[in-house]
N, CA, C and O of each residue as an XYZ file, in Angstrom:
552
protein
N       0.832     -1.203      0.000
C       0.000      0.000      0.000
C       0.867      1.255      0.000
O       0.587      2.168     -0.776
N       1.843      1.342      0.779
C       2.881      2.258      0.911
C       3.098      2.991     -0.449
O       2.778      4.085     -0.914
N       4.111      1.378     -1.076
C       4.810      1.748     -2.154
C       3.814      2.077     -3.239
O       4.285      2.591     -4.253
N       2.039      1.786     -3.172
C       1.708      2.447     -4.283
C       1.240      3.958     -4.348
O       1.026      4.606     -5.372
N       1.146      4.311     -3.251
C       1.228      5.862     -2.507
C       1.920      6.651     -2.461
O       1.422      7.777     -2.485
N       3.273      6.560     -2.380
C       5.034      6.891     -2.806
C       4.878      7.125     -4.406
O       5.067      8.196     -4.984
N       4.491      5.886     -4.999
C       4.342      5.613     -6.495
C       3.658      7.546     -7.275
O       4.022      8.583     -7.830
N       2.616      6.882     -6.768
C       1.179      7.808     -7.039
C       1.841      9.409     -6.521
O       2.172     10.200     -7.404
N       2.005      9.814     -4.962
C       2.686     11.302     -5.165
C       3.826     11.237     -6.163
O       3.926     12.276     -6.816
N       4.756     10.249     -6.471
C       6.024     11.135     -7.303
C       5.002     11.511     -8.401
O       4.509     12.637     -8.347
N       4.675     10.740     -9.304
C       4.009     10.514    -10.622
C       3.529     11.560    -10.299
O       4.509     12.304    -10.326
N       2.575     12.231     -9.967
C       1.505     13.317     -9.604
C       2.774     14.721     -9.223
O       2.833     15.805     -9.803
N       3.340     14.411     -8.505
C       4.164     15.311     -8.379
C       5.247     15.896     -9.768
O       5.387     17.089    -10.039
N       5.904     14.786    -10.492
C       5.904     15.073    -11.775
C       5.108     15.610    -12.745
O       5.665     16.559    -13.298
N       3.725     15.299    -13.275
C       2.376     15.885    -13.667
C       2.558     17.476    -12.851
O       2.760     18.587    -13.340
N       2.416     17.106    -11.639
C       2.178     19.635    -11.364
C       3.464     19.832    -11.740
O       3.462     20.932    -12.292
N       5.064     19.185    -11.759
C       5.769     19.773    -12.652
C       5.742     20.153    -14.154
O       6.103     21.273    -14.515
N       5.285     19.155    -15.078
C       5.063     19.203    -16.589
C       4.018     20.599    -16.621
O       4.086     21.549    -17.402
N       3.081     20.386    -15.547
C       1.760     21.559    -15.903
C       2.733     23.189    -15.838
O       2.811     23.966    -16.790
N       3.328     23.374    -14.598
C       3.991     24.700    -14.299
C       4.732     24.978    -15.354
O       5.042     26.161    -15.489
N       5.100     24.225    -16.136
C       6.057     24.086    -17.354
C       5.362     24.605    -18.601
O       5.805     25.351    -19.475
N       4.001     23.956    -18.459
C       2.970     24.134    -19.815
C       2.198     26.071    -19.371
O       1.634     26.955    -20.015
N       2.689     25.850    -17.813
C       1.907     27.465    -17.926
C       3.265     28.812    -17.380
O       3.469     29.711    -16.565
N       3.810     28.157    -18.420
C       5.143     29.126    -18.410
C       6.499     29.187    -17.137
O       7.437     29.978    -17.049
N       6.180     28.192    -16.397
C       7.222     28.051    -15.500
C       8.956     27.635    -16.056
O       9.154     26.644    -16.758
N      10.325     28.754    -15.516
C      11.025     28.305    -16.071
C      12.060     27.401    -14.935
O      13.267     27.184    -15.047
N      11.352     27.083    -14.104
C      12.508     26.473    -12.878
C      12.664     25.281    -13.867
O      11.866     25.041    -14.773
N      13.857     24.518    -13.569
C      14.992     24.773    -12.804
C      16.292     25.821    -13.360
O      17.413     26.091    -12.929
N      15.308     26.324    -14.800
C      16.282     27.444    -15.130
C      15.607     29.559    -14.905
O      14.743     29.941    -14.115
N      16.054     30.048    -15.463
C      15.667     30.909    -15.251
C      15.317     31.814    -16.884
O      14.920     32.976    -16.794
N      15.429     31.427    -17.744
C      14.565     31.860    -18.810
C      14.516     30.649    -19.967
O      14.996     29.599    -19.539
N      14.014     30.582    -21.396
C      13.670     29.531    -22.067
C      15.061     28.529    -22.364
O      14.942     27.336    -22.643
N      15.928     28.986    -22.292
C      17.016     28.645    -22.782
C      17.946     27.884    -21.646
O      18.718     26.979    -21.964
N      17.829     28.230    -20.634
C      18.474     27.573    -19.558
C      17.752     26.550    -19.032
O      18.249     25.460    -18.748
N      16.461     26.873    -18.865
C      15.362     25.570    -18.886
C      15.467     24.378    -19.851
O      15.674     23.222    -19.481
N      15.322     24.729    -20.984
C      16.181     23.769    -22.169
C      17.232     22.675    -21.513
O      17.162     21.498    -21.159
N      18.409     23.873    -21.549
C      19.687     23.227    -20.839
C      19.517     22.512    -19.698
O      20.335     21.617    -19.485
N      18.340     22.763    -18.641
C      18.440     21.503    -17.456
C      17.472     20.714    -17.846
O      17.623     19.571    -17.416
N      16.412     20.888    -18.577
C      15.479     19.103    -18.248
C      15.521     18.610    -19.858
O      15.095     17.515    -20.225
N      16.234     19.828    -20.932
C      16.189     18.886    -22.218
C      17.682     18.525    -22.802
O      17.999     17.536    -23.463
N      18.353     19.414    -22.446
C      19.691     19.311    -23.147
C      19.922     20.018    -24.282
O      20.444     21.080    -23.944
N      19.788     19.954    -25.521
C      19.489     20.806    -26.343
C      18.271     20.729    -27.490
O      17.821     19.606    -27.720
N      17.796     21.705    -28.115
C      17.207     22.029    -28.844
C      16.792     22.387    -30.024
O      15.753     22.947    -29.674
N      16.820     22.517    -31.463
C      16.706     23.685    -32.070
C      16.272     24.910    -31.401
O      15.542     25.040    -30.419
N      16.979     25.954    -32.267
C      16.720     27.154    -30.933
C      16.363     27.322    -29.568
O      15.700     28.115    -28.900
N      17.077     26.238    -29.382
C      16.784     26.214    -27.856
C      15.392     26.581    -27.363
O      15.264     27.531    -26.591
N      14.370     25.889    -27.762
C      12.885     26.446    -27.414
C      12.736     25.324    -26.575
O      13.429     24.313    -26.680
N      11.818     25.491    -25.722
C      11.133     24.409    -24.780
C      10.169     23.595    -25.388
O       9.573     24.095    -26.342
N       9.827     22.235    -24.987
C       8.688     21.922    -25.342
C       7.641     22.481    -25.072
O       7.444     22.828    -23.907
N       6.406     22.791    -26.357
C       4.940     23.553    -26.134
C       4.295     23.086    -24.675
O       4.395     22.039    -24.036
N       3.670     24.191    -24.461
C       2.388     23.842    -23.466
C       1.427     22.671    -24.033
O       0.900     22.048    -23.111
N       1.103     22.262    -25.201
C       0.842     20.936    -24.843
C       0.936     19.700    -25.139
O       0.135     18.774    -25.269
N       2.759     19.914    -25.281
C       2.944     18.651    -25.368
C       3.411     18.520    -23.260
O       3.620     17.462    -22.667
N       3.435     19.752    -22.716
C       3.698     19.457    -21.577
C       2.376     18.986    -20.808
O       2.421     18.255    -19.818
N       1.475     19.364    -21.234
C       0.218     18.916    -20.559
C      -0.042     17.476    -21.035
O      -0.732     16.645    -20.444
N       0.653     17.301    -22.258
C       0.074     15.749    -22.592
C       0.572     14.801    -21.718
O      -0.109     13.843    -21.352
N       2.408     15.116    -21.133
C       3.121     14.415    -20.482
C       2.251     14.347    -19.326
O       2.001     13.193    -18.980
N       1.576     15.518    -18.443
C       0.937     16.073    -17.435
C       0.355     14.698    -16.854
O       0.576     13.924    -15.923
N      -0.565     14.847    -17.998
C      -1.863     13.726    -18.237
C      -1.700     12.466    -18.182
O      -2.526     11.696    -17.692
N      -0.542     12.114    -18.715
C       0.255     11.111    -18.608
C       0.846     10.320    -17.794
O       0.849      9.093    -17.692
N       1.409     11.248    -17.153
C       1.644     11.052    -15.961
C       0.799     10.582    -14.482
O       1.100      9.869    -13.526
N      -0.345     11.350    -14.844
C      -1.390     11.747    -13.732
C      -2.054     10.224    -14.174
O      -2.082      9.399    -13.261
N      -2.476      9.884    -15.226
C      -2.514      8.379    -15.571
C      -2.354      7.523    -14.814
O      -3.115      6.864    -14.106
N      -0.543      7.551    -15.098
C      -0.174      6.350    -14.480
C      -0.028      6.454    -12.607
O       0.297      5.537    -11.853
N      -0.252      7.345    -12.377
C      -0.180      8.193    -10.991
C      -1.535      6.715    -10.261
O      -1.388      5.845     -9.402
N      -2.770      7.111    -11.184
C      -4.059      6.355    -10.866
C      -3.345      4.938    -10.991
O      -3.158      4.331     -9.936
N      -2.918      4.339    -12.216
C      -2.811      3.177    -11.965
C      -2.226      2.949    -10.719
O      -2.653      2.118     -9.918
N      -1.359      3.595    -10.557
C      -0.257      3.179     -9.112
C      -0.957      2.454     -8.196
O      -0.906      1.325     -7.708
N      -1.836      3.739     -8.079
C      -3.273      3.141     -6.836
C      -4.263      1.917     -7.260
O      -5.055      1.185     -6.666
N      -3.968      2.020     -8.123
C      -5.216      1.168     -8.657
C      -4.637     -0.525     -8.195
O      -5.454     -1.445     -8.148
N      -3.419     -0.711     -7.935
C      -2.738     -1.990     -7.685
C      -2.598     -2.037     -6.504
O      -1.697     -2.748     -6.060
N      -3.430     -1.308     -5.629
C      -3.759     -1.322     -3.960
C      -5.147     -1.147     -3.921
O      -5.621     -0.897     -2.813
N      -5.790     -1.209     -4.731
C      -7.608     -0.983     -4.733
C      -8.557     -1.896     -4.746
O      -8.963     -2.263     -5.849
N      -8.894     -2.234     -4.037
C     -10.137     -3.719     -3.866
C     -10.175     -4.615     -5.344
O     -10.052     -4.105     -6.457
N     -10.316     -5.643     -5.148
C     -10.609     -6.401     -6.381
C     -12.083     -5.735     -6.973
O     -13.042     -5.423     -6.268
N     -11.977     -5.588     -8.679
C     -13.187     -4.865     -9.047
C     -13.024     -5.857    -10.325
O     -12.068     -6.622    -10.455
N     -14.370     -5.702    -11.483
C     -14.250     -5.717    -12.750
C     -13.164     -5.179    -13.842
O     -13.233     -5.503    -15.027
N     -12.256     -4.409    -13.368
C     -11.167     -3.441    -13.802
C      -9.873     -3.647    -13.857
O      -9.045     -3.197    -14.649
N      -9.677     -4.812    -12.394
C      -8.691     -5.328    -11.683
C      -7.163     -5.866    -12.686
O      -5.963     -5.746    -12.438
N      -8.041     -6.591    -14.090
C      -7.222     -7.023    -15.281
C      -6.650     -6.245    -16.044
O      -5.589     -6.521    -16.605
N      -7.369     -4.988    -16.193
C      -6.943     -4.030    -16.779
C      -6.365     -3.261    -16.683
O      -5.722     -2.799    -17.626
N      -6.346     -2.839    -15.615
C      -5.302     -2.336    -15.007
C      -4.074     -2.925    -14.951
O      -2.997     -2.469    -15.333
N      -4.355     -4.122    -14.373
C      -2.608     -4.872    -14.159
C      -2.281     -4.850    -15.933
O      -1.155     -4.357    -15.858
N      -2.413     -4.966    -16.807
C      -2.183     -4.833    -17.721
C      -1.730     -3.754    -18.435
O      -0.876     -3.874    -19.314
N      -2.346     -2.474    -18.060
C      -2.310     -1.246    -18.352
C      -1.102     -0.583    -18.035
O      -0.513      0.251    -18.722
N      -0.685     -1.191    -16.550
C       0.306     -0.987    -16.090
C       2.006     -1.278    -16.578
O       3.012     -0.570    -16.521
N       1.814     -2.318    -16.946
C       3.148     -3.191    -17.848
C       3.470     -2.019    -18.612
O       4.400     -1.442    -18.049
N       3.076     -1.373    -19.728
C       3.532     -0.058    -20.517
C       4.163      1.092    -19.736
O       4.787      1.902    -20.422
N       4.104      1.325    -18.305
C       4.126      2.295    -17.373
C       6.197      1.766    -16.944
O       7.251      2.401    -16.948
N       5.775      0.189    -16.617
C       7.094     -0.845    -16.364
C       8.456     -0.220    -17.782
O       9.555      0.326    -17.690
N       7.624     -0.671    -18.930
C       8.783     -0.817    -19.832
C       9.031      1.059    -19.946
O      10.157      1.538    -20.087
N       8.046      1.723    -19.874
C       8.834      3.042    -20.496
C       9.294      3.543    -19.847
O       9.917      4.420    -20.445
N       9.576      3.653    -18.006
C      10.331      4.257    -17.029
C      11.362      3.346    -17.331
O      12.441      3.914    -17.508
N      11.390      2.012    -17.458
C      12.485      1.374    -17.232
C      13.476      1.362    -18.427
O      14.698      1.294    -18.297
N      12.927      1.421    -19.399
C      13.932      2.139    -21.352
C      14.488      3.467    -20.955
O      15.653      3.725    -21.257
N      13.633      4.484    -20.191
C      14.189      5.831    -19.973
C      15.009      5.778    -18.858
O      16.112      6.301    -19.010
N      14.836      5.424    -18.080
C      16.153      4.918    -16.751
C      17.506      4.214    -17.527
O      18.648      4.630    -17.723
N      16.823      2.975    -17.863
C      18.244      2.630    -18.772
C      19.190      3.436    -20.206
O      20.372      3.411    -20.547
N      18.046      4.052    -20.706
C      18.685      4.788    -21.963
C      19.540      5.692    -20.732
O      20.704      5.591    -21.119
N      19.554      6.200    -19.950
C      20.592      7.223    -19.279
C      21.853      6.880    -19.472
O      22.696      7.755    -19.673
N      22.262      5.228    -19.434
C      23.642      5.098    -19.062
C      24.262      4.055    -20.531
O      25.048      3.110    -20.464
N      23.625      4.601    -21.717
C      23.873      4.398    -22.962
C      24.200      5.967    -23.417
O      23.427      6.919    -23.522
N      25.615      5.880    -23.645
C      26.264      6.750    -24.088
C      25.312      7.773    -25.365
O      24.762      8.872    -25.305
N      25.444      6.985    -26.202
C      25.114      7.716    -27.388
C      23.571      7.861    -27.537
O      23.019      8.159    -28.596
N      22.941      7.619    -26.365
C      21.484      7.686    -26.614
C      21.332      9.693    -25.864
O      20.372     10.387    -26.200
N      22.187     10.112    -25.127
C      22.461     11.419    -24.779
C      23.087     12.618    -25.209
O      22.953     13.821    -24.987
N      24.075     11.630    -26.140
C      25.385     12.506    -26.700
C      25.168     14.098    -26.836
O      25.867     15.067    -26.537
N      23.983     13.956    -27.377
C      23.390     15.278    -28.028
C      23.551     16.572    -26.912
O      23.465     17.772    -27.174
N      23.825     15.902    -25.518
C      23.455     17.000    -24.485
C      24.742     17.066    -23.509
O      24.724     17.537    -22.372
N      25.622     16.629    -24.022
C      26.913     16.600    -23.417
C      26.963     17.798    -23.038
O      26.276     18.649    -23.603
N      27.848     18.123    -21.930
C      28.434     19.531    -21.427
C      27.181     20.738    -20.875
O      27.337     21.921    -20.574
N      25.816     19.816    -20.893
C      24.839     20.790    -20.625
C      24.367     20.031    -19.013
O      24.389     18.848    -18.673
N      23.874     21.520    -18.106
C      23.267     20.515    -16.924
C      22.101     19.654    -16.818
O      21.697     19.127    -15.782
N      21.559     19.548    -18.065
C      21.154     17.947    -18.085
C      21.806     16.819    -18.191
O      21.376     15.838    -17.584
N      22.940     16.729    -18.959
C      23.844     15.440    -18.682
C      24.188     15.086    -17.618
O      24.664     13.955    -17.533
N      24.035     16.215    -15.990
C      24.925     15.686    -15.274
C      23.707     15.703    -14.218
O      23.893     15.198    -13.111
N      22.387     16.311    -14.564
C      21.454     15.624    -13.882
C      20.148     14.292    -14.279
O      19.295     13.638    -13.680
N      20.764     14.476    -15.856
C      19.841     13.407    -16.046
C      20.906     12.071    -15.561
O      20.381     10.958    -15.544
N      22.155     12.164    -15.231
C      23.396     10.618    -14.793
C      22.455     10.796    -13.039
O      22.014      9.725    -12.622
N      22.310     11.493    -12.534
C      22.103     11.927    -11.071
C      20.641     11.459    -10.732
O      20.284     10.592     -9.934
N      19.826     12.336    -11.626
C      18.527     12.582    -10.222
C      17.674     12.030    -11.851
O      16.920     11.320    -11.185
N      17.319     11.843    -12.924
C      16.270     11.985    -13.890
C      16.117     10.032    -13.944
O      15.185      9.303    -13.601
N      17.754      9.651    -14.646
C      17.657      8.378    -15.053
C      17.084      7.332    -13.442
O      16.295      6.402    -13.275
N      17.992      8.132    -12.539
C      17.729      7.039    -11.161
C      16.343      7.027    -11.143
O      15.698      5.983    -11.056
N      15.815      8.207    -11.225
C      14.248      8.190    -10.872
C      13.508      7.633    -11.436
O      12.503      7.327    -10.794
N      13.568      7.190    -12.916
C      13.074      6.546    -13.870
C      13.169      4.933    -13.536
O      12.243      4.122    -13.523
N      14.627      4.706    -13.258
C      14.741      3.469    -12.495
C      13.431      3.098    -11.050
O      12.304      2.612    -11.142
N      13.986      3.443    -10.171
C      13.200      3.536     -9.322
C      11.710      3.625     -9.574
O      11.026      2.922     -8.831
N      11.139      4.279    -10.388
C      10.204      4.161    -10.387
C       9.617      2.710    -11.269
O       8.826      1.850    -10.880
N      10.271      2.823    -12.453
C       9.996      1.659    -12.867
C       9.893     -0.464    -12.304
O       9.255     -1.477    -12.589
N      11.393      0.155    -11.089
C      11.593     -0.685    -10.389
C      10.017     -1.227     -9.272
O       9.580     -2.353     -9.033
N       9.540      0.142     -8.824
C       8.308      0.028     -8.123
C       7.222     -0.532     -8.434
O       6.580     -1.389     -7.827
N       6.966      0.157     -9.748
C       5.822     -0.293    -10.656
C       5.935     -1.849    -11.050
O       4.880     -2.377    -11.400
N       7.118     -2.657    -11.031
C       7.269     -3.785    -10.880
C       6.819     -4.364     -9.966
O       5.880     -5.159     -9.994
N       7.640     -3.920     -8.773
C       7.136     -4.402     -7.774
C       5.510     -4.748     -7.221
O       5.078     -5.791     -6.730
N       4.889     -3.601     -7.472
C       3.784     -3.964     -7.480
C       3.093     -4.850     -8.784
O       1.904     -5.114     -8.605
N       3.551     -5.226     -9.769
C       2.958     -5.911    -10.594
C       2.924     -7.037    -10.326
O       2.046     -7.742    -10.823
N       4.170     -7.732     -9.177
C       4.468     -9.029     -8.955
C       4.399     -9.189     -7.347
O       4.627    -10.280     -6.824
């Protein structure tokens, strides 16, 4: 129950990040271009991703946020579908956790402070989370 609660705030907590993003927020940088440089690496013209492709992630997120819970939620009619639903949630944190520590899947962002926070705090988290979402699958 814990771990699908842990699960559910990061996920959700990621989602109000993507949203602040989609409504012009530039943390962790301080204008479009430095924002770039920490959560994308680089760009053409260094532009951010649109407001909604950040809301799509949002949504996305907030998604799999529900499933989290949903693998601590009474047995229902749904119960299959979910566990199922979930497996896609498994492989794409766990491709994006692992793509971190494949060289040339980053190259593009060398020397920017995303390379040295997506090695740090982005890929682990992806791990971890993916690792969780396992966990509860099994």
């Amino acid at each position: 129950m814990l771990l699908a609660v842990i699960l559910a705030g990061t996920l959700m907590a990621l989602a109000g990040v993507h949203l602040y993003w989609a409504f012009g927020g530039r943390w962790p940088g301080h204008d479009e271009a430095s924002l770039v440089e920490h959560v994308v690496g680089r760009t053409a013209g260094m532009r951010a991703p649109g407001p909604l492709a950040c809301v799509a992630v949002a949504a996305a997120l907030a998604a799999g946020s529900l499933l989290a819970l949903g693998a601590v939620a009474p047995p229902s009619p749904l119960s299959t579908w979910l566990w199922f639903a979930r497996w896609p949630l498994v492989v794409v944190f766990g491709l994006r956790g692992l793509a971190t520590y494949v060289p040339a899947v980053f190259r593009y962002a060398e020397g920017t402070p995303f390379a040295r926070l997506n090695r740090r705090a982005y890929g682990p988290l992806c791990l971890a989370i993916a690792l969780g979402l396992l966990t509860l699958q099994l």
